[in-house]
Backbone as a ProteinNet text record, in pm:
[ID]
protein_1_A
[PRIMARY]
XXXXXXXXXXXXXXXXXXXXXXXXXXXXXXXXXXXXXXXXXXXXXXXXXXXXXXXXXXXXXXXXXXXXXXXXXXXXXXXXXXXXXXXXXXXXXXXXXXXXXXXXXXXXXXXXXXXXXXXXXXXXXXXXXXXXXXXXXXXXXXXXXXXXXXXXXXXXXXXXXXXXXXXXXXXXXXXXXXXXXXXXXXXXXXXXXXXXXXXXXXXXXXXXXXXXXXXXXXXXXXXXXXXXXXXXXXXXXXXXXXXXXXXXXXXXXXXXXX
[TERTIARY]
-2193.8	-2158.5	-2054.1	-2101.1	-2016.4	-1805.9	-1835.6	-1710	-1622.8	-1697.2	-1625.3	-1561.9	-1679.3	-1626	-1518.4	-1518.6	-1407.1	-1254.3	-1296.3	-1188.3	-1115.5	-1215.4	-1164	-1157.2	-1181.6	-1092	-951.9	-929.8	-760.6	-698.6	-767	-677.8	-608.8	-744.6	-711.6	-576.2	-633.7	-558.2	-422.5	-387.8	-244.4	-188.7	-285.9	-205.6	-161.2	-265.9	-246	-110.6	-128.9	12.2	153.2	133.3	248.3	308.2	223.3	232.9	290.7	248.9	249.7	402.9	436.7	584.7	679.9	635.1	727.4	802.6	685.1	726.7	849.4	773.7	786.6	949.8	1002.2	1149.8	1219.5	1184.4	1299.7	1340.6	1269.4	1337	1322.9	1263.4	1224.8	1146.4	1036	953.6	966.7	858.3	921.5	862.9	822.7	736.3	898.4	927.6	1021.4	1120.9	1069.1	1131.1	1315.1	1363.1	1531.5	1544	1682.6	1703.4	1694.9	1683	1685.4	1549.1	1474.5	1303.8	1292.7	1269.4	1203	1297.5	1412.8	1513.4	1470.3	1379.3	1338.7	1233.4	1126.4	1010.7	1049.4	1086.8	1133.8	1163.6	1072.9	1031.7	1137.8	1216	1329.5	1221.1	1339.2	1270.9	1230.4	1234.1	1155.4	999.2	978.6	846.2	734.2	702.1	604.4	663.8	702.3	751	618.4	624	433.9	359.8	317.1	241	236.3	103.6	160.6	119.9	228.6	276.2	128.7	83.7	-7.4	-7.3	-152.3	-169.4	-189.6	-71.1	-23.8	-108.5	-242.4	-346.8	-410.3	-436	-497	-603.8	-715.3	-818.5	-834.1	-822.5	-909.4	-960.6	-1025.8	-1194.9	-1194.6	-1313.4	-1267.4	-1157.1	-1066.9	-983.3	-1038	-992.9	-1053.9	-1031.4	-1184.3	-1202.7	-1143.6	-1016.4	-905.5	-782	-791.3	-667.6	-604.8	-481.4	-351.9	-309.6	-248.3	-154.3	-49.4	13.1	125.1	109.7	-27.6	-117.6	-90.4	-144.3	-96.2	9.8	99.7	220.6	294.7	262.7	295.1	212.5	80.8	9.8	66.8	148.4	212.1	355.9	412.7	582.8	666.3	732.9	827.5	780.8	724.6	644.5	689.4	684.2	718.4	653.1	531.1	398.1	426.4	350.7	344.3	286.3	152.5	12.3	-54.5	-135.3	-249.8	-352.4	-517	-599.1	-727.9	-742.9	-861.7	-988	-1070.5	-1194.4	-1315.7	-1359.3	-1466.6	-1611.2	-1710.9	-1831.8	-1918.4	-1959.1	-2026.3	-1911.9	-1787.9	-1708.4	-1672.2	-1684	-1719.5	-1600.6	-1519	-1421.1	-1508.2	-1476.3	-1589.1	-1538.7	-1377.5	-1309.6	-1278.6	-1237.6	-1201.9	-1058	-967.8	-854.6	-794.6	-753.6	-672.5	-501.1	-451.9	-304.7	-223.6	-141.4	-69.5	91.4	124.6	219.8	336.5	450.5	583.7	617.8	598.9	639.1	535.8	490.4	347.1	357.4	495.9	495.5	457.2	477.7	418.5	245.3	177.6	50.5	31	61.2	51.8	105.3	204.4	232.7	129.8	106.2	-13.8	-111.5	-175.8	-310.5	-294.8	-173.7	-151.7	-181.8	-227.5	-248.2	-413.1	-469.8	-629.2	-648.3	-716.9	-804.8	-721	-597.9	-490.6	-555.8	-498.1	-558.5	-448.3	-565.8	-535.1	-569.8	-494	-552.4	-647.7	-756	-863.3	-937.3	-905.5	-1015.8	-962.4	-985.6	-946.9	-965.8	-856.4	-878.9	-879	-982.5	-961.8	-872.9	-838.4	-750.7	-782.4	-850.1	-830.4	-765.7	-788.8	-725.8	-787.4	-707.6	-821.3	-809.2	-870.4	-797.2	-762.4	-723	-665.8	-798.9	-894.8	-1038.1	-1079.1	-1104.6	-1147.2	-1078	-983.8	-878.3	-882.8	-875.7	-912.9	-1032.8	-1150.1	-1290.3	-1281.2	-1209.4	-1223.9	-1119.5	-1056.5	-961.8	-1060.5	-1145	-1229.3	-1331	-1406.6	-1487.9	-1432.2	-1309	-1254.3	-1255	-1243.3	-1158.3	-1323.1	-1391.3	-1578.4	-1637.9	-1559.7	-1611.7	-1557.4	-1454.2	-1395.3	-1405.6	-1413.7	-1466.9	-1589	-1699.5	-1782.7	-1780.6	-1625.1	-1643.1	-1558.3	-1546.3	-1385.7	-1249.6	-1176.9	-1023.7	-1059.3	-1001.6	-1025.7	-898.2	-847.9	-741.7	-760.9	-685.8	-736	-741.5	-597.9	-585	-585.9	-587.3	-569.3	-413.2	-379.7	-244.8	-230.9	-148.8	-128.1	-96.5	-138.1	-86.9	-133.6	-327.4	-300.6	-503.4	-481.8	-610	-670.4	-741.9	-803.1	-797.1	-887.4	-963.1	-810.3	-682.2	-578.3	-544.5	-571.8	-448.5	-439.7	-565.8	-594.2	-499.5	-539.7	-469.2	-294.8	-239.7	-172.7	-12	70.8	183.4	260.5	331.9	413.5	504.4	595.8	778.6	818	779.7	834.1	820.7	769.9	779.6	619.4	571.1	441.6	483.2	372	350.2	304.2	269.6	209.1	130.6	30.1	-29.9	-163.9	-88.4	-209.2	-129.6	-15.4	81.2	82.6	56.9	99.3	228.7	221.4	380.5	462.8	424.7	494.5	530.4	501.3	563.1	706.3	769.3	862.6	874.2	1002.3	1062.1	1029.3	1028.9	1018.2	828.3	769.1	609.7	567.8	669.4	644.3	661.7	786.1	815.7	716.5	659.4	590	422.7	388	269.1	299.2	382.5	380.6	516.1	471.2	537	528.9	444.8	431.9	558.6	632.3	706.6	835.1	941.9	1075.7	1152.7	1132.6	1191.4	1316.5	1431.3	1470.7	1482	1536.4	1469.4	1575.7	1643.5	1714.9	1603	1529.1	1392	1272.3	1283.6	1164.7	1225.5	1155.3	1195.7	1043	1050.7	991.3	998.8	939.6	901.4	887.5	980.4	946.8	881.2	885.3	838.3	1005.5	962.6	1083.4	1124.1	1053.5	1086.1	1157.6	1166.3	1259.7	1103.8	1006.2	888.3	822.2	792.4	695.5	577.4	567.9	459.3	294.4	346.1	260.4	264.3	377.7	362.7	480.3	524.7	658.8	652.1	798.2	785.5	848.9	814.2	847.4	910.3	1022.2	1094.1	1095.7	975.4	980.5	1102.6	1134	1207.2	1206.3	1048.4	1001.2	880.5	835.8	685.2	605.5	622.7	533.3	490	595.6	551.6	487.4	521.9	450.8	338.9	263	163.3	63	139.1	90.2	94.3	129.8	122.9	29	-27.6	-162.1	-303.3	-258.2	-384.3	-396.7	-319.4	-273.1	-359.8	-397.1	-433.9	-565.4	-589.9	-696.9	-697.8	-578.2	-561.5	-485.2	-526.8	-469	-343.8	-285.2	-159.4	-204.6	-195.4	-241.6	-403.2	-398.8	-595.8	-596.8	-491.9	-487.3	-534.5	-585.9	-603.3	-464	-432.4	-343.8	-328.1	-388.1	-371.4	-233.1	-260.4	-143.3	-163.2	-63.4	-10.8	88.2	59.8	190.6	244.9	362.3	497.8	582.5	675.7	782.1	925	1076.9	1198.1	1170.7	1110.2	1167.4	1071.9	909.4	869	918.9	941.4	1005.3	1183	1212	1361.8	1357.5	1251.2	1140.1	1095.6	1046.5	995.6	1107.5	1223.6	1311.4	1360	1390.3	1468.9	1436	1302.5	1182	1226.5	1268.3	1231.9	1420.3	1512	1640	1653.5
1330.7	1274.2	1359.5	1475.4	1586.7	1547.9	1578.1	1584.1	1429.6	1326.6	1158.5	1162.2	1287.3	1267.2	1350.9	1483.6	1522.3	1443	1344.3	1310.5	1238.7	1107.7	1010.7	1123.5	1213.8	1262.7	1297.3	1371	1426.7	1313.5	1189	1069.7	1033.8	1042	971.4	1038.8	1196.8	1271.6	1316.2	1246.1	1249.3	1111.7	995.2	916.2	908.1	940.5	974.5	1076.4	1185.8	1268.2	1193	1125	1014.8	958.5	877.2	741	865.2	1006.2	1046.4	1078.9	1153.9	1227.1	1108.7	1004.1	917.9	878.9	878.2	757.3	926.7	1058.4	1140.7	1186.8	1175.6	1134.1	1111.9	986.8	880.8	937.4	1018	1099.8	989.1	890.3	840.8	755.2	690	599.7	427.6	356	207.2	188	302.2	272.6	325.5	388.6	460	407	466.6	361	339.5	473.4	445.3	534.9	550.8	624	764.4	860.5	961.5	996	937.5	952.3	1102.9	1128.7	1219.3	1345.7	1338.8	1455.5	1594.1	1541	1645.7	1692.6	1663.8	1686.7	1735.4	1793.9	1805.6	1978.7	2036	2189.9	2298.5	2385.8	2452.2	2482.4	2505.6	2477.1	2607.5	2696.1	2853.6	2835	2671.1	2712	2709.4	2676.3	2747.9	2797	2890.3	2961.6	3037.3	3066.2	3142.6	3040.6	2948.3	2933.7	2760.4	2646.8	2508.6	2432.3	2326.8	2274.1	2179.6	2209.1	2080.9	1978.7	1911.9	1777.6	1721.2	1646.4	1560.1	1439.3	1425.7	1336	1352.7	1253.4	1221.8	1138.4	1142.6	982.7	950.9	825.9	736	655.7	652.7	606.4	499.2	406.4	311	204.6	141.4	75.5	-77.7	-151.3	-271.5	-360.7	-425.5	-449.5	-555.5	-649.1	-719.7	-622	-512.2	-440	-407	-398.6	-440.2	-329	-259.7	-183.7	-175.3	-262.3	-300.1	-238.2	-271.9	-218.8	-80.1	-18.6	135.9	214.5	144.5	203.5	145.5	101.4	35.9	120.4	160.5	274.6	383	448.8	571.3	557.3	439.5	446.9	545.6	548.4	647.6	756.1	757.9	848.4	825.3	855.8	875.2	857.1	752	719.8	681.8	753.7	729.5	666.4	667.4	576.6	503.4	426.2	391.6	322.2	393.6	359.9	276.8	225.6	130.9	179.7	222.5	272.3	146.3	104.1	-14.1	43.1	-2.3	-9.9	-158.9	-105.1	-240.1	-362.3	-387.3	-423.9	-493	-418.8	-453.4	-333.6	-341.4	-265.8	-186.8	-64.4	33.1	83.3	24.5	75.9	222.8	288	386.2	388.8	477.1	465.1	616.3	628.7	782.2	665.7	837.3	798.9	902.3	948.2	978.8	1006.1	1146.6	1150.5	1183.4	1193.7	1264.5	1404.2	1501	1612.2	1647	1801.1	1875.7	1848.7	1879.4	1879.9	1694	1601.9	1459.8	1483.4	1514.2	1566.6	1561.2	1665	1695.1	1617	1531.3	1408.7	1263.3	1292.1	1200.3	1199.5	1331.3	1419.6	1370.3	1356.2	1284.3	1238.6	1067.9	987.3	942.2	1090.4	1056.5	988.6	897.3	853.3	744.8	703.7	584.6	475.9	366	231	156.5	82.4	5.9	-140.6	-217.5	-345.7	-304.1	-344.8	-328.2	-184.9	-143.2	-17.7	74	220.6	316.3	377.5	455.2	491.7	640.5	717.9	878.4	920.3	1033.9	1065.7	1241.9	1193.1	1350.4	1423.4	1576.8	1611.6	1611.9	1545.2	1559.1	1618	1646.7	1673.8	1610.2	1665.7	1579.4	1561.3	1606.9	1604.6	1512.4	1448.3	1334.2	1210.1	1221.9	1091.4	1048.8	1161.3	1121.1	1060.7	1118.2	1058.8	950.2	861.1	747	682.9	718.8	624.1	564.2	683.8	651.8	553.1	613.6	547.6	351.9	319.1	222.3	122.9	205.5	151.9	127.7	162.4	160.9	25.3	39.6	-57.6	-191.6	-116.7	-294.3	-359.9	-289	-293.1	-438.7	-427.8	-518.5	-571.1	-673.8	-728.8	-812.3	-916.5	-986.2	-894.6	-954.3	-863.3	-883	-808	-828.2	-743.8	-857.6	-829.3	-808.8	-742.3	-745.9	-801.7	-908.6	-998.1	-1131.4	-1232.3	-1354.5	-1381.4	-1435.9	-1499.3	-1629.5	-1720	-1840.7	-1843.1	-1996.2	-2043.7	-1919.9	-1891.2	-1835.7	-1867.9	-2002.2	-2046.8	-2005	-1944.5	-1917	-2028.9	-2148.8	-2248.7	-2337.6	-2306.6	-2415.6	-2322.6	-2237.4	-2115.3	-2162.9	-2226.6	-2281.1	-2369.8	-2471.5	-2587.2	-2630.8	-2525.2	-2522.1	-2492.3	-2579.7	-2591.3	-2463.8	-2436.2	-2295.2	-2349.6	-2252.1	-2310.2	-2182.4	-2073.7	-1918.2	-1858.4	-1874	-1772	-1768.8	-1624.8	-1588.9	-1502.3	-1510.9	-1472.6	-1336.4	-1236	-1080.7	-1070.3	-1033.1	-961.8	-889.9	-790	-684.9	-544.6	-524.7	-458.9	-327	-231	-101.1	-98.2	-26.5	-24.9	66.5	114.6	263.6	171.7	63.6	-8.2	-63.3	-21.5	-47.1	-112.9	-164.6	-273.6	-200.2	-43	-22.6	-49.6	-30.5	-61.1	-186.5	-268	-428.8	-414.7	-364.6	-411.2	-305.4	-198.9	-161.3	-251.1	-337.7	-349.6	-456.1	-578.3	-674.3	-627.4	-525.7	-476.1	-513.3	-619.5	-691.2	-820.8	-814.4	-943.8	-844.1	-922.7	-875.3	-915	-800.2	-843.2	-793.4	-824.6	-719.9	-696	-593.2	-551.8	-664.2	-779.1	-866.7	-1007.6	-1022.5	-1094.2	-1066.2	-952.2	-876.8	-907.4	-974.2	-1009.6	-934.6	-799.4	-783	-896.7	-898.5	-1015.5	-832.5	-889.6	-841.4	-908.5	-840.5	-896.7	-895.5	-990.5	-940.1	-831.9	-728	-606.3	-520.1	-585	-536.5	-419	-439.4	-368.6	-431.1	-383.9	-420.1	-557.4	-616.9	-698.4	-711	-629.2	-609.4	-757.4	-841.9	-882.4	-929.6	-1032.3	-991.8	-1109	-1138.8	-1287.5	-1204.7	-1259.4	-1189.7	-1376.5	-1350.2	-1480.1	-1401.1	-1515.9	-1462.7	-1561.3	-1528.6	-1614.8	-1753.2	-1788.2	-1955	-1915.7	-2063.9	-2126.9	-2047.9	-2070.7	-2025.2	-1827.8	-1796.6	-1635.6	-1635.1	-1696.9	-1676.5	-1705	-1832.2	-1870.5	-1762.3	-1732.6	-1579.3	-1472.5	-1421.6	-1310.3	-1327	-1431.1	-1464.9	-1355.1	-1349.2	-1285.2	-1148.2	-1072.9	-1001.8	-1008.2	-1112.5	-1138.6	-1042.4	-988.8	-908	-759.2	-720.4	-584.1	-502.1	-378.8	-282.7	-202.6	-217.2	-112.8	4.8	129.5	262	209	200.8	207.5	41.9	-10.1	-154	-270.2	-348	-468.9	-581.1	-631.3	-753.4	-903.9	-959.8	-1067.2	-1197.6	-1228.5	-1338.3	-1463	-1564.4	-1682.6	-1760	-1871.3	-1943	-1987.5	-1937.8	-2015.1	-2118.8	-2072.9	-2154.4	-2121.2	-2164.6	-2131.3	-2164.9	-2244.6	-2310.6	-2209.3	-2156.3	-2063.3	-1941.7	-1917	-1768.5	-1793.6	-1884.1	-1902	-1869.1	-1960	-1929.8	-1843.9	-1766.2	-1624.2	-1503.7	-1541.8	-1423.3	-1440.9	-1574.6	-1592.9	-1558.3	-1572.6	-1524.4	-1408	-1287.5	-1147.3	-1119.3	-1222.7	-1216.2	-1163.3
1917.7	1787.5	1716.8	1753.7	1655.9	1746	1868.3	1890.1	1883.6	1870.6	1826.5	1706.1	1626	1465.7	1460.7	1486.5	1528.3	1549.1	1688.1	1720.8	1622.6	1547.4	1459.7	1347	1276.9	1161.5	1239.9	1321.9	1371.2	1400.1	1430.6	1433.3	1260.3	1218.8	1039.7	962.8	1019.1	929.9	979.1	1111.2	1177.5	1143	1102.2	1033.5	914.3	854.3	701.7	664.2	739.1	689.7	799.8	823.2	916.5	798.4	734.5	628.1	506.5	474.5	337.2	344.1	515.8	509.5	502.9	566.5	597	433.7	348.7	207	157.7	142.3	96.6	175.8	284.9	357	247	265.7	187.9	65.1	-29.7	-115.2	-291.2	-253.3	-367.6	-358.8	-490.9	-430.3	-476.9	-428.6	-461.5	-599.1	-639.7	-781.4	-893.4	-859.2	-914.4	-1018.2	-1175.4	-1264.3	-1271.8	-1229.2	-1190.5	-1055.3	-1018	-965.1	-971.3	-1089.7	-1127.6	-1139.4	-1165.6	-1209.4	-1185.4	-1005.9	-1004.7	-993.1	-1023.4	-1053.2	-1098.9	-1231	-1299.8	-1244.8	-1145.3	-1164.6	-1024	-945.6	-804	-808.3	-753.2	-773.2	-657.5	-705	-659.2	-487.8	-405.1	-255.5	-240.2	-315.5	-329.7	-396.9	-462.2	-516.1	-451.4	-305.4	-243.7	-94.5	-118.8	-25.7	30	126.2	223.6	206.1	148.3	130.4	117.7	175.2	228.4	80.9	96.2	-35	-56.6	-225.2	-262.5	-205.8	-194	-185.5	-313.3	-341.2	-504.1	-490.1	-539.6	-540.8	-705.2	-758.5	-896.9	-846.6	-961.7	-908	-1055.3	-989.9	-1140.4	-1213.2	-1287.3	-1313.3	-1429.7	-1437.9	-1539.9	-1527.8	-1402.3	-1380.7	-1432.9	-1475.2	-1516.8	-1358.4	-1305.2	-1199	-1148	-1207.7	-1215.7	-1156.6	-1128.5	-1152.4	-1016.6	-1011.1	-889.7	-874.1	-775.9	-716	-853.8	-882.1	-980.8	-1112	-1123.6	-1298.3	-1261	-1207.1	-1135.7	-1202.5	-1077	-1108.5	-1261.9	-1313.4	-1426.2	-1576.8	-1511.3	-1556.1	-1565.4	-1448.1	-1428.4	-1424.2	-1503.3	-1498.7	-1504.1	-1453.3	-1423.6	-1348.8	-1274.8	-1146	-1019.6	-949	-781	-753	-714.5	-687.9	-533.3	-435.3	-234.4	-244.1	-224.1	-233.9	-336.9	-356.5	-434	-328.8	-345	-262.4	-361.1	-368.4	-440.6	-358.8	-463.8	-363.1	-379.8	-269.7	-270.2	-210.5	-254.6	-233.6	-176.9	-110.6	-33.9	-67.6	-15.7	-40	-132.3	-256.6	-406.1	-450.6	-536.3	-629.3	-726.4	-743.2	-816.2	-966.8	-934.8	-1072.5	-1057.2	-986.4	-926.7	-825.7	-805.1	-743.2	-698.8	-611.1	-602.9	-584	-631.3	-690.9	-624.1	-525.1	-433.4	-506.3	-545.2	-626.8	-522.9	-552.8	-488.3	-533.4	-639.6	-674.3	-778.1	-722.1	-831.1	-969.6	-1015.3	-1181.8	-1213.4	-1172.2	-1127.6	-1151.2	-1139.8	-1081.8	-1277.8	-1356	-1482.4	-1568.7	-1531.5	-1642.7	-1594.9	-1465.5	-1432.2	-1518.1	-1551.6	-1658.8	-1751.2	-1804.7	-1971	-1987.9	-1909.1	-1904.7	-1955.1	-1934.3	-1935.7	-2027.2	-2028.7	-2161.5	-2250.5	-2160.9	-2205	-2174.1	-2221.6	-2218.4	-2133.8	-2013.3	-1943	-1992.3	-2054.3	-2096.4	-2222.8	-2201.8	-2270.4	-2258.9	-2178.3	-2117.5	-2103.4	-2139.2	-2125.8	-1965.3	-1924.3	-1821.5	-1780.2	-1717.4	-1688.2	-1612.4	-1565.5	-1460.2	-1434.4	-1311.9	-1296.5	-1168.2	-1156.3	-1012	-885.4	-771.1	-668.8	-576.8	-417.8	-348.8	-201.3	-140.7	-50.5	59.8	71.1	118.4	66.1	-45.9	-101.8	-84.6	-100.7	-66.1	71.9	177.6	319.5	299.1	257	254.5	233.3	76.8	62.2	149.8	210.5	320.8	418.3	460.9	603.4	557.1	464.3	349	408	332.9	289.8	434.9	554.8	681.2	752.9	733	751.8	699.9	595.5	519.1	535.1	527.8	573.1	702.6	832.5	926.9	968.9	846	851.4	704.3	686.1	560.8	540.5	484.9	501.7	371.3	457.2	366.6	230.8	122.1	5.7	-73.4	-175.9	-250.6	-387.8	-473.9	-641	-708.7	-667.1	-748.1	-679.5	-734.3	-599.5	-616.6	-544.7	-585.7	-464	-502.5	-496.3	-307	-252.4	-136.1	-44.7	-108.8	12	69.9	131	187.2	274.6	327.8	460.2	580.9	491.4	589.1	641	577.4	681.8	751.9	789.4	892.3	1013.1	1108.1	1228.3	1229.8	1133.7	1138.5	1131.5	1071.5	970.6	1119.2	1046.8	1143.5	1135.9	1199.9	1266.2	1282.5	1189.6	1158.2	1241.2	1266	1308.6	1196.6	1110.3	979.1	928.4	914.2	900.1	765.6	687.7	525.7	512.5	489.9	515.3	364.3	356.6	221.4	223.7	161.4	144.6	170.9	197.8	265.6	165.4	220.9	101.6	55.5	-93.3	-126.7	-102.9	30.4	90.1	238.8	261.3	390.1	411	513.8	529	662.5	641.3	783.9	947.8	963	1077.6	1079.3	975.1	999.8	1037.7	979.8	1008.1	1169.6	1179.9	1375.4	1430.8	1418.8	1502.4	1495.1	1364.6	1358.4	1461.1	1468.3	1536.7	1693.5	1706.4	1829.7	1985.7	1977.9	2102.8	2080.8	1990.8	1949.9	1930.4	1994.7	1949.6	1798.2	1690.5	1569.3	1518.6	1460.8	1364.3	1256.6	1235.3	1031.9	969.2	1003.8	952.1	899.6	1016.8	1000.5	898.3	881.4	740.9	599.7	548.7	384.8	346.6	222.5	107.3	-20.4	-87.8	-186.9	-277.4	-409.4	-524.8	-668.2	-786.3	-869.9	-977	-1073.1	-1179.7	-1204.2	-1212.2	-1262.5	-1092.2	-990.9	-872.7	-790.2	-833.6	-796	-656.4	-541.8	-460.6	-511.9	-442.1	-454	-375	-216.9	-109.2	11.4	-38.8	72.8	103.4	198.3	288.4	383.8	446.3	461.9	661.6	732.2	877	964.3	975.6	1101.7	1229	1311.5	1467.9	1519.3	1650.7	1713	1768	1750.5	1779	1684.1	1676.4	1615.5	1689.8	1840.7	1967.7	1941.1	1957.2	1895.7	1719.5	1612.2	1508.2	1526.5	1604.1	1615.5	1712	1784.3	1862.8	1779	1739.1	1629.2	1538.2	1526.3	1409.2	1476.3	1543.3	1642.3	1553.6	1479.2	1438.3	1286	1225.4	1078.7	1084.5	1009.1	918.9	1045.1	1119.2	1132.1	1056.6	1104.4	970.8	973.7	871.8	882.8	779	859	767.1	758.3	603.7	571.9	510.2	571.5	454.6	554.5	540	626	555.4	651.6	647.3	671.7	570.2	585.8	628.7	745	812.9	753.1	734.2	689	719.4	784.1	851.4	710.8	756.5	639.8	623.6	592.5	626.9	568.8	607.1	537.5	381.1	392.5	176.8	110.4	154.1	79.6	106	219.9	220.1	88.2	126.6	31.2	-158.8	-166.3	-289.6	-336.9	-227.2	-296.8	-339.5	-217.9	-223.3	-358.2	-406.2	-516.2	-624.8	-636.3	-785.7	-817.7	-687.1	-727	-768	-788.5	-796.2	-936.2
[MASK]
++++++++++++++++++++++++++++++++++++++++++++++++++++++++++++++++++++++++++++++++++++++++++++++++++++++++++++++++++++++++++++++++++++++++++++++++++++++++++++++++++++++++++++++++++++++++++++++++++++++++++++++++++++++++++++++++++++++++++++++++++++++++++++++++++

């Protein structure tokens, strides 16, 4: 037992710091209220010299149990936000969240936040560490394991019971998608299918923000309809829900986020 558990943490935690360097690369995040955001908060490359750089993790408590990825970062505007993990219980939302920053001094304007109002409800914020956040990842991926997918918010055109039925144009719907995913995650998740990042449409919101889901053109009906096989597996700690599409909604959506 001891050495399985073993194995599956060095798996978790070689994905987990996969997904953290990867967002943390790119040098800015999709939460990111301009381009400059995190300019200031971006610590001279002498400030931990010997010694290995923080894990930039917040958690927090009191979330109103309606509440989105979006509310989040919208919570923490103007932040460099990598992650947001929703922590669930018996696959139930607990009102609880860890928050995944880009730069330490980030970490302390996060703190400010304690005791601000989300909607109606005030929300805490405290520091965490990166031991806990793994916990609730594994926690999350356990859980969901024996549970159906589950989203925060609902949003539209998106039925379970037609998916069987439901005709295949080549274009499949994605949601649930972290907002640290990018086009090479799409082609490796559906990597049994030849795609290119020309075929991956992100869906934004007005404000030019992530939405979590994403419109994917295979090369026939015949491969989208094959790729369904794919619906409620996980990318990172997220499960993903599949949806046959089509050109006029994928056309639709792109345009909303114009």
């Amino acid at each position: 037992m001891g050495a399985k558990r073993h194995r599956i943490d060095h798996r978790l935690d070689h994905r987990i710091d996969h997904r953290i360097d990867h967002r943390l690369d790119q040098g800015s995040s999709f939460y990111a209220s301009s381009p400059g955001s995190s300019y200031m908060f971006n610590p001279t490359p002498s400030a931990f010299v010997g010694q290995p750089p923080p894990f930039l993790v917040v958690k927090l408590r009191g979330l109103p149990f309606d509440c989105t990825e979006a509310d989040v970062a919208e919570f923490f505007h103007g932040l460099d936000i990598v992650d947001i993990l929703f922590v669930h219980k018996n696959s139930k939302v607990t009102g609880e969240a860890y928050c995944v920053l880009g730069y330490p001094l980030q970490v302390d304007f996060a703190l400010q936040r304690n005791r601000q109002n989300m909607g109606r409800r005030y929300v805490e914020v405290f520091r965490s560490k990166r031991q806990e956040y793994y916990k609730a990842i594994a926690n999350d991926v356990a859980d969901s394991r024996g549970s159906p997918p589950r989203r925060n918010a609902p949003r539209a055109k998106s039925y379970d019971g037609g998916k069987d039925s439901a005709e295949h144009t080549g274009v499949l719907r994605l949601r649930g998608l972290p907002f640290s995913a990018g086009k090479d995650d799409i082609i490796d998740f559906f990597k049994d299918f030849v795609l290119s990042e020309d075929s991956i449409h992100f869906t934004v919101n007005s404000e030019g923000r992530p939405t979590g889901e994403a419109f994917v053109e295979f090369a026939s009906a015949e491969d989208s309809k094959a790729a369904m096989a794919k619906d409620r597996m996980t990318l990172g700690s997220r499960y993903i829900e599949l949806f046959p599409s089509s050109h006029e909604e994928l056309d639709e959506a792109i345009s909303k986020g114009r």
